[in-house]
C-alpha positions as CSV (number, residue, x, y, z in Angstrom):
1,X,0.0,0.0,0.0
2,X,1.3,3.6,-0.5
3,X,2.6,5.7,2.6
4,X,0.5,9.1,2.4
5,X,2.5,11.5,4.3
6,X,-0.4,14.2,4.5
7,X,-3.8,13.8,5.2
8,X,-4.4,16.1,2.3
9,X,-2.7,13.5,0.1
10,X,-5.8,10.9,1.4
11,X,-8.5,13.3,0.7
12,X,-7.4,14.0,-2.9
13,X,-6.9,10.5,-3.7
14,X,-10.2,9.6,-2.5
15,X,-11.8,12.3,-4.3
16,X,-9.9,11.3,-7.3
17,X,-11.3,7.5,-7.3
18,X,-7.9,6.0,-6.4
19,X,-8.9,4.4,-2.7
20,X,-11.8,5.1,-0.4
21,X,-11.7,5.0,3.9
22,X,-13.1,0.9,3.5
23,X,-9.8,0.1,1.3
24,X,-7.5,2.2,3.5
25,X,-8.8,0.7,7.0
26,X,-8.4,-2.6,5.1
27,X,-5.0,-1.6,3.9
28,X,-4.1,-1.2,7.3
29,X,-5.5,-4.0,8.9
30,X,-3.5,-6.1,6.8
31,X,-0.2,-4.1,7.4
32,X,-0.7,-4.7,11.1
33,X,-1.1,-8.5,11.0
34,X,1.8,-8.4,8.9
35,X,3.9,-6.6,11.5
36,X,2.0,-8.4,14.9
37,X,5.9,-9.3,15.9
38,X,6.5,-5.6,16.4
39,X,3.9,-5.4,19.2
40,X,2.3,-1.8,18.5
41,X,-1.2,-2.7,18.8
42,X,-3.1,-4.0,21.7
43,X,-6.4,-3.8,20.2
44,X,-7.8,-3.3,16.9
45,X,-11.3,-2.9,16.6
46,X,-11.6,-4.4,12.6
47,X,-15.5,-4.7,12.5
48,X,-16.4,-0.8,13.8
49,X,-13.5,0.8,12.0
50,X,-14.8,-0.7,8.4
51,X,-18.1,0.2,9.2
52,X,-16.9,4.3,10.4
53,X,-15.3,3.8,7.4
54,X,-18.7,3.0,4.7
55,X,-20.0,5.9,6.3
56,X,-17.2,8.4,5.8
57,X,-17.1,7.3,2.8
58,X,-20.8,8.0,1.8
59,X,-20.2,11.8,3.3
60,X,-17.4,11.9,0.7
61,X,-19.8,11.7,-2.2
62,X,-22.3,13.8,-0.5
63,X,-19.3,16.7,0.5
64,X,-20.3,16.5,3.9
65,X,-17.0,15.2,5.4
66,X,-14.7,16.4,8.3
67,X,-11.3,17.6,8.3
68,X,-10.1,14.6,8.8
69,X,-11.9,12.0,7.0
70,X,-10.1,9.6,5.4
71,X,-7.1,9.5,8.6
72,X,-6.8,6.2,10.0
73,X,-5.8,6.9,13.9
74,X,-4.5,4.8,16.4
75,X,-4.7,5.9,19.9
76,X,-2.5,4.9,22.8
77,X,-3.9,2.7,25.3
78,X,-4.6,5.7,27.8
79,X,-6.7,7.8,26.4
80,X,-10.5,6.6,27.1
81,X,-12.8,5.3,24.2
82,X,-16.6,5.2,25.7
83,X,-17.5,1.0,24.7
84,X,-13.9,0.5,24.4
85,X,-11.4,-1.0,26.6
86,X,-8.4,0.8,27.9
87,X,-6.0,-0.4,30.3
88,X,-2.8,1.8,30.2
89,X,-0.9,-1.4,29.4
90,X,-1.4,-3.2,32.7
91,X,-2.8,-6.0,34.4
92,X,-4.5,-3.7,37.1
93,X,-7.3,-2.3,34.3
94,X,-8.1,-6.2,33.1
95,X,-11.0,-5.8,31.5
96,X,-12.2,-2.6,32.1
97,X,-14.2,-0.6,29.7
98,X,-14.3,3.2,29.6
99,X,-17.9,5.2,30.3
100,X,-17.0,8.1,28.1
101,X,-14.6,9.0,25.8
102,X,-11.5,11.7,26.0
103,X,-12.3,14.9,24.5
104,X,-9.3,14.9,22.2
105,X,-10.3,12.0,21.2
106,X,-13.9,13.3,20.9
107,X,-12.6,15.9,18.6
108,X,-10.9,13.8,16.1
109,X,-14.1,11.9,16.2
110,X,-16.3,14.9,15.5
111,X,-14.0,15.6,12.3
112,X,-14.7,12.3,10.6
113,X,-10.8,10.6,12.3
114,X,-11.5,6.7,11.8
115,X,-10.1,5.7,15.1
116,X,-8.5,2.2,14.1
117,X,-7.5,0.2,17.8
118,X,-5.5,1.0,20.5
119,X,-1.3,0.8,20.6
120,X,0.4,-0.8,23.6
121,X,3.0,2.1,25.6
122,X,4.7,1.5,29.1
123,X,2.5,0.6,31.9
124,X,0.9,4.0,33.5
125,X,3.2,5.5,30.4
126,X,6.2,5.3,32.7
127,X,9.3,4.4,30.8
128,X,11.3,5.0,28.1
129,X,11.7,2.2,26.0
130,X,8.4,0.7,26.1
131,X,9.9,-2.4,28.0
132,X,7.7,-1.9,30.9
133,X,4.1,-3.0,29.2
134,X,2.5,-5.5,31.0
135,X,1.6,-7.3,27.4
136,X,5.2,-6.9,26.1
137,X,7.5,-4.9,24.6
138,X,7.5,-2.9,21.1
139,X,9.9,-3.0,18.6
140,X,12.0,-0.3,16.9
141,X,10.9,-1.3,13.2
142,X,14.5,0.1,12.0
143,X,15.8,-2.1,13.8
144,X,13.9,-5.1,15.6
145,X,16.7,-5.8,18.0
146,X,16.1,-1.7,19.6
147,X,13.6,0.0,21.0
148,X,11.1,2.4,19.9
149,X,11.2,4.4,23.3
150,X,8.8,5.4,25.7
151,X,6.2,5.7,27.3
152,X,4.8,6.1,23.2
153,X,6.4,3.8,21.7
154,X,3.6,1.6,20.2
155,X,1.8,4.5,19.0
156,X,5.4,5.7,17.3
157,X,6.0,2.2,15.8
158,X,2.4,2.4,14.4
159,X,2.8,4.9,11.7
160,X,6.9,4.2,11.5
161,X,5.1,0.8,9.8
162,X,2.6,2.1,8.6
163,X,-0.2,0.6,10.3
164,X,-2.1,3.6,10.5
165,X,-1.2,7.1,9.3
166,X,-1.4,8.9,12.3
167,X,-1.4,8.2,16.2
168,X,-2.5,9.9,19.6
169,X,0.6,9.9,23.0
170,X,0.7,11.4,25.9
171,X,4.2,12.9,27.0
172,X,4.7,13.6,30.9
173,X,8.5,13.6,30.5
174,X,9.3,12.8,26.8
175,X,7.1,10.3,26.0
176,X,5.8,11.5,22.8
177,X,9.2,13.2,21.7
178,X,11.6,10.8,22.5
179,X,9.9,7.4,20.9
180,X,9.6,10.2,17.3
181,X,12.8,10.9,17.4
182,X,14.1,7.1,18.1
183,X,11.4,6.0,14.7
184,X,11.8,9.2,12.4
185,X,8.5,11.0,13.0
186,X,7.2,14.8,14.4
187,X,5.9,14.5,18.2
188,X,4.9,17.3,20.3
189,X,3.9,18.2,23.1
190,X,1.9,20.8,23.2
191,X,2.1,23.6,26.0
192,X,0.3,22.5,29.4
193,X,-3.3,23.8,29.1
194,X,-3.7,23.7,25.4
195,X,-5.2,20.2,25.1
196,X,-7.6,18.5,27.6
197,X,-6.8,15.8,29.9
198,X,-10.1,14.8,30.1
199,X,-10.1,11.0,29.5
200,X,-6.6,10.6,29.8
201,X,-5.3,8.2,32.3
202,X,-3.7,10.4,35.0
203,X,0.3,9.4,35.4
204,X,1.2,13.2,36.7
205,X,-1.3,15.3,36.4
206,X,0.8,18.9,36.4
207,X,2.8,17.2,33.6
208,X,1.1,15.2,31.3
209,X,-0.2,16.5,27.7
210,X,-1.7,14.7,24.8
211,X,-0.4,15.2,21.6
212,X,0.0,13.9,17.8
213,X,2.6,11.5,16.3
214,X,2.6,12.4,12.6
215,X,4.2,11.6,9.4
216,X,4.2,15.1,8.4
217,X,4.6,18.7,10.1
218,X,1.4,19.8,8.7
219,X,-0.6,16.6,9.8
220,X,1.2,17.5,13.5
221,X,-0.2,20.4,13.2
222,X,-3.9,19.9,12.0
223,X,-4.3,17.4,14.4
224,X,-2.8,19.9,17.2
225,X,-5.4,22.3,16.7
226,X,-8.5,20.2,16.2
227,X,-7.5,18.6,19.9
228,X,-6.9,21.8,21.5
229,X,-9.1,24.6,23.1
230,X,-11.2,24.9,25.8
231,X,-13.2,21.8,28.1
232,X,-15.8,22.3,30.7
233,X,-14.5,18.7,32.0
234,X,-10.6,19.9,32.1
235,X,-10.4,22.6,34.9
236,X,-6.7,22.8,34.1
237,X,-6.9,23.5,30.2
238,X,-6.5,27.4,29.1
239,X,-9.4,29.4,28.6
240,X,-8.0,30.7,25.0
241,X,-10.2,30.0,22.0
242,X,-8.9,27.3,20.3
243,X,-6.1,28.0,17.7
244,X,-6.1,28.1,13.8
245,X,-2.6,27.6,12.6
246,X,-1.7,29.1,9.4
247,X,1.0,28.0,6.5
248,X,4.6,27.1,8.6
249,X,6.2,28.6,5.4
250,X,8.0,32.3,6.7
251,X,10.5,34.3,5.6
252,X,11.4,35.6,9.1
253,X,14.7,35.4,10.4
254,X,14.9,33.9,13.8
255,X,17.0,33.8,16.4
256,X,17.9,29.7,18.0
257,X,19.1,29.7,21.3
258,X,21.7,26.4,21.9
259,X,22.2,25.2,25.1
260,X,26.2,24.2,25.6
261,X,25.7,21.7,28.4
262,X,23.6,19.7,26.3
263,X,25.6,19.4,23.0
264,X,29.2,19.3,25.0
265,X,27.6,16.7,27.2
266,X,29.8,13.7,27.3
267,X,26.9,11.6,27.0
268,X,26.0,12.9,23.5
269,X,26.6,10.1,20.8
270,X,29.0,11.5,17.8
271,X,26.7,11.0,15.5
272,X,23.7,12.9,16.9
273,X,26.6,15.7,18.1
274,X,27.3,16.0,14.2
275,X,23.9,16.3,13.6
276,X,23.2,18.8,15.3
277,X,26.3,21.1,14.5
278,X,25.3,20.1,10.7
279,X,22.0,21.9,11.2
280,X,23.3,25.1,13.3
281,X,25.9,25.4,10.4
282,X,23.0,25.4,7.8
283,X,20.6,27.5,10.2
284,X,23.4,30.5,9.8
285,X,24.1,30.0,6.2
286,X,20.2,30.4,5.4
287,X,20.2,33.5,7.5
288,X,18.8,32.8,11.4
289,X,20.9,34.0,14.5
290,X,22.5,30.9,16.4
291,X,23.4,31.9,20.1
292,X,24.7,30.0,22.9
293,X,23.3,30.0,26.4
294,X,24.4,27.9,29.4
295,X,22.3,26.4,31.4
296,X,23.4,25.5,34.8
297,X,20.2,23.5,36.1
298,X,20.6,20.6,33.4
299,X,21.9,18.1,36.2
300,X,18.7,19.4,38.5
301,X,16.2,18.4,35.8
302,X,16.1,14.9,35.8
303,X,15.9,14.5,40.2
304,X,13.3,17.4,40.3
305,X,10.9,15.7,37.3
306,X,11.2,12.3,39.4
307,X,10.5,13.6,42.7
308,X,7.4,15.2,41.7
309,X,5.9,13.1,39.3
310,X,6.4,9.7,40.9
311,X,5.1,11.9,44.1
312,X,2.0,12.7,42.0
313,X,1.6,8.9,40.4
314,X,1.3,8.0,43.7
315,X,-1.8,9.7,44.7
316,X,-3.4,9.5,41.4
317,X,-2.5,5.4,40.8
318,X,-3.9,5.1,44.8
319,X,-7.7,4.6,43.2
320,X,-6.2,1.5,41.5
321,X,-7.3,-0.5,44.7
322,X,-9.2,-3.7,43.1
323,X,-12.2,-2.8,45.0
324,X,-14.6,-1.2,42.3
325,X,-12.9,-3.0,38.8
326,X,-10.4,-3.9,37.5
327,X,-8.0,-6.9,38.9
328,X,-8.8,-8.3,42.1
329,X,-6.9,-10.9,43.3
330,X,-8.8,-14.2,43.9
331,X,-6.0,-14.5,47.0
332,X,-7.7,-11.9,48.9
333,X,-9.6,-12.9,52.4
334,X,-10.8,-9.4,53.5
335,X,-10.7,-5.8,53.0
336,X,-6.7,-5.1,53.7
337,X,-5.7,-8.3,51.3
338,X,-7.8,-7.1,48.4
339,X,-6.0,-3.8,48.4
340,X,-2.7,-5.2,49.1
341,X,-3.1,-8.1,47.0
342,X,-4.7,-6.4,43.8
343,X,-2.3,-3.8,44.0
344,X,0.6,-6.6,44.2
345,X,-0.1,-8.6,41.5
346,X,-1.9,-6.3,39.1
347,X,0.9,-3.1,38.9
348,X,4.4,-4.2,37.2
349,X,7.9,-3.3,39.0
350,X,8.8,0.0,37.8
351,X,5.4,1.2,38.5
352,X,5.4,-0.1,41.9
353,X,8.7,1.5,42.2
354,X,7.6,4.6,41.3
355,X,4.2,5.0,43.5
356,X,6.8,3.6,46.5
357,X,8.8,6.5,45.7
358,X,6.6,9.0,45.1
359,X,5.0,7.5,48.9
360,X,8.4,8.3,50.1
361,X,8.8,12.2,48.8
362,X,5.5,12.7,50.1
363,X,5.6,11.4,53.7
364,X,5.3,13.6,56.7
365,X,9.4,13.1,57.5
366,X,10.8,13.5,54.3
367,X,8.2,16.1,52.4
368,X,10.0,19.4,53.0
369,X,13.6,17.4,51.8
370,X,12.3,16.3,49.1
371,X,8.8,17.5,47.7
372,X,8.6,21.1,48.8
373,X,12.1,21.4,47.7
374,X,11.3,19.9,44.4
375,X,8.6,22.3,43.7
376,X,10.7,25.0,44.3
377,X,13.4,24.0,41.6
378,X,11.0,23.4,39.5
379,X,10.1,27.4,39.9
380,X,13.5,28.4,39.4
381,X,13.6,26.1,36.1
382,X,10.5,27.5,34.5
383,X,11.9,31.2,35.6
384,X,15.2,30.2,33.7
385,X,13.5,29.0,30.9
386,X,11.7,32.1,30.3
387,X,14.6,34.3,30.7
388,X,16.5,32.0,28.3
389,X,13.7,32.3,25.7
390,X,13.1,36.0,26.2
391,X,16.5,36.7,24.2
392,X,15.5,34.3,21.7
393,X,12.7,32.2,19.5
394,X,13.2,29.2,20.8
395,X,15.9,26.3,22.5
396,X,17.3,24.3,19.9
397,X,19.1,20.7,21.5
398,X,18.8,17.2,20.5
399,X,15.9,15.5,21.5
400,X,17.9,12.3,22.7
401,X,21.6,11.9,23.4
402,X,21.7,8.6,21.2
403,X,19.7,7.2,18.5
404,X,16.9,4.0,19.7
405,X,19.5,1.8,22.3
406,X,19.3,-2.0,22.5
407,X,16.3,-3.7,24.2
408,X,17.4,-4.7,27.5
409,X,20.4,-2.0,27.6
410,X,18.6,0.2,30.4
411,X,16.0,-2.0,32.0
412,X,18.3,-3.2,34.9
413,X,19.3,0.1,35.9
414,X,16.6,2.7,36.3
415,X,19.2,5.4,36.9
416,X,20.8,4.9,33.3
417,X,16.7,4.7,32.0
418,X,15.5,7.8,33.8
419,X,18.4,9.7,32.5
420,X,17.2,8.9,28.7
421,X,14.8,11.8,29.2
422,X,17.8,14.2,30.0
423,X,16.9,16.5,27.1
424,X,13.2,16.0,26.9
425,X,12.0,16.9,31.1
426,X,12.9,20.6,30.5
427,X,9.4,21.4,28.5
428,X,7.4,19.4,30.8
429,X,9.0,21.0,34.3
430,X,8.1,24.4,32.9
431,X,4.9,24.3,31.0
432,X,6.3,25.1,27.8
433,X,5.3,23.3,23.8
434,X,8.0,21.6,22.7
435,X,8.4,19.2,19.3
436,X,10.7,16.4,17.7
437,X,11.4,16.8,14.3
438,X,13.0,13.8,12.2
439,X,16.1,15.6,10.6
440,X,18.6,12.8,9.8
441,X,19.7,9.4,10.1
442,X,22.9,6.8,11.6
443,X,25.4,5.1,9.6
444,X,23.2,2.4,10.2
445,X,19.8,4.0,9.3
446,X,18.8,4.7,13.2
447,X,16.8,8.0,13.4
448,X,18.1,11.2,14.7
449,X,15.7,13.6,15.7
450,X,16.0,17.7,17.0
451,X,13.9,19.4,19.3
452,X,12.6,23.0,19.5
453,X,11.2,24.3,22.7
454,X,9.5,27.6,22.5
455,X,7.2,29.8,25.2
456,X,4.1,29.5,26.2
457,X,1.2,28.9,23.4
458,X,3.8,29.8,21.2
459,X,2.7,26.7,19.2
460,X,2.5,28.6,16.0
461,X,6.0,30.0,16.4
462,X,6.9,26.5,16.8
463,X,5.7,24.6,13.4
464,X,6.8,27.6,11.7
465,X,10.6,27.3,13.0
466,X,10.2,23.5,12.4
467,X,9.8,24.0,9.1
468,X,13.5,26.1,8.7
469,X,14.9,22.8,10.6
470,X,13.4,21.4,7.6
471,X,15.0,23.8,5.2
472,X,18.1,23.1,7.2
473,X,18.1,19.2,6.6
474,X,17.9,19.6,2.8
């Protein structure tokens, strides 16, 4: 089957004759059986999709279709689907189906998005390799024998195959940058507040966004703006009426702001170092401003995003008790053992390490060390952040140190794992949009992605200096 790499590409081949939605879904159907080994899917609902599909089709001839009709989406297996099961890749949601559905999910929906089956992601989306799923890992499909990162990384593998063309994430701490940069696709997330959390399975709720895995910049950003805007149901999501983006192309010169620490680091793999000098070089020869900044918080990031979101996964994973659905163990003899028991079997290790973490952080002896402290770096961050980006248009760093590492590399030592998100915490820590762009590739054909970080709702500003990365590639 042919790769579209716009949704615009669909829509005039369907118009022209040359497919319709039931041939796509089919299409894609058959390219995920074909690639079952690589584990992205956890669910594919064949049966509802076809028949979304027939009726999309129908509004086609009648020119009554949404934006996105014709886009086959996959959604990661967070994000509620009312009638559909979701279990944040764990044993503790066994066979639990959601009530409602998330409102970015909603919104696809409403624009004629053929929502195709959920893609499997880290348990709770905590990782970053998409090792931790309690249904298996998923493969890098560069490279079987590496991973596709995390928490995301089914959804990334997804449209790296070509299973469907585009997928929903979530990204608390990298998770939807760091598995697009490791399998060559745009991932952003989007500044805290612009999309709603409604229906999205808590992991850290001051943290987490939802946001678009995309072939293309301008899929990223059609999608982006049909998800985002205000929600009655979100009391956290901005009050701003939602965005129209307009063409990425500009002829404005802009200034990128480079942080040292992070291309000197000593954990920067050659490869992606060249890379990235490769693209400042071009960004100067086509006119932009490249300045250096240094940023002396890089070796706080990491401890302060840990601290408080495993602090928050703990409260928010507490109603996990295997009392109301869910697992419950059949072990259990009374009140205490359910909860104990449940919890036990039905939650994997790093998850149970986390919430026993975040326990710790949070207790009466050790909140003012740990937690009030935390929240008070994380201040001084976002403070540096905006001072940083109030001389320029936006951070320009890698979005990983190395390309997609070996399954297995990181999963014994959670240090070496929760310092994969070195580069990616920044954004999240201070609120801000940030995106992975795919810009070049190993010796070996491993992806190498770039990230822009830019203010506030500056999401605009964003796509639009994406696209000179772009220009910078060629």
């Amino acid at each position: 089957m042919s790769t579209y790499r716009r949704i615009t590409d669909i829509q005039a081949c369907i118009r022209s004759g040359g497919t319709s939605c039931v041939q796509l879904v089919s299409e894609y159907i058959a390219r995920i059986e074909e690639n079952k080994h690589l584990n992205a899917f956890l669910e594919v609902w064949v049966e509802e999709a076809l028949e979304r599909a027939r009726h999309i089709d129908q509004k086609f001839k009648s020119g009554t279709h949404g934006r996105l009709a014709g886009a086959i989406i996959g959604i990661k297996d967070n994000l509620a689907y009312k009638g559909h099961k979701v279990s944040a890749a764990s044993k503790i949601l066994e066979g639990f189906e959601s009530l409602y559905t998330a409102t970015a999910v909603q919104r696809l929906l409403d624009e004629d998005a053929i929502i195709l089956g959920r893609t499997n992601c880290d348990e709770f989306a905590m990782g970053a390799s998409n090792e931790n799923s309690a249904f298996g890992p998923v493969k890098n499909a560069a490279d079987y024998e590496r991973v596709p990162g995390g928490s995301s990384g089914g959804s990334a593998v997804a449209v790296q195959a070509n299973m469907v063309h585009a997928t929903l994430g979530s990204d608390t701490g990298g998770s939807i940058r760091q598995p697009a940069a490791f399998c060559g696709l745009f991932g952003i997330k989007p500044t805290y507040g612009l999309i709603s959390r409604w229906g999205l399975l808590a992991y850290a709720s001051s943290f987490d966004q939802i946001g678009p895995l995309t072939h293309s910049l301008e899929d990223n950003m059609l999608l982006t703006e049909i998800m985002a805007g205000p929600d009655e149901h979100d009391a956290t999501v901005s009050d701003r009426p939602a965005p129209r983006y307009e063409n990425v192309a500009s002829s404005k010169k802009y200034t990128f702001a480079v942080m040292r620490q992070a291309i000197e680091h000593p954990g920067l793999d050659p490869e992606v170092k060249s890379a990235t000098e490769s693209i400042i070089a071009s960004l100067q020869a086509n006119g932009h401003t490249v300045t250096y900044f240094d940023f002396e918080y890089l070796d706080y990031l990491v401890p302060t995003y840990y601290v408080l979101t495993t602090a928050e996964a703990s409260s928010n994973l507490s109603r996990y008790s295997g009392l109301l659905y869910g697992h419950r163990s059949q072990h259990a003899t009374d009140l205490e053992s359910t909860f104990t028991l449940s919890r036990s079997e039905g939650f994997g290790e790093e998850v149970k390490r986390r919430i026993m973490l975040g326990t710790f952080v949070l207790s009466s002896d050790y909140y003012d060390a740990y937690y009030s402290k935390a929240q008070k770096v994380r201040r001084i961050i976002k403070n540096r952040t905006r001072e940083v980006l109030s001389n320029a248009d936006a951070i320009f760093i890698p979005t990983t140190s190395t390309p997609a590492f070996k399954m297995g590399e990181k999963s014994k030592n959670p240090i070496a794992m929760y310092l994969a998100d070195l580069f990616t915490v920044q954004a999240n820590i201070a609120g801000n949009c940030a995106i992975s762009i795919p810009t070049a590739t190993t010796a070996s054909g491993l992806p190498i992605g770039m990230q822009l970080m830019c203010g506030e709702f500056e999401e605009q500003n964003l796509y639009s200096m994406s696209s000179e990365i772009l220009r910078a590639c060629k």
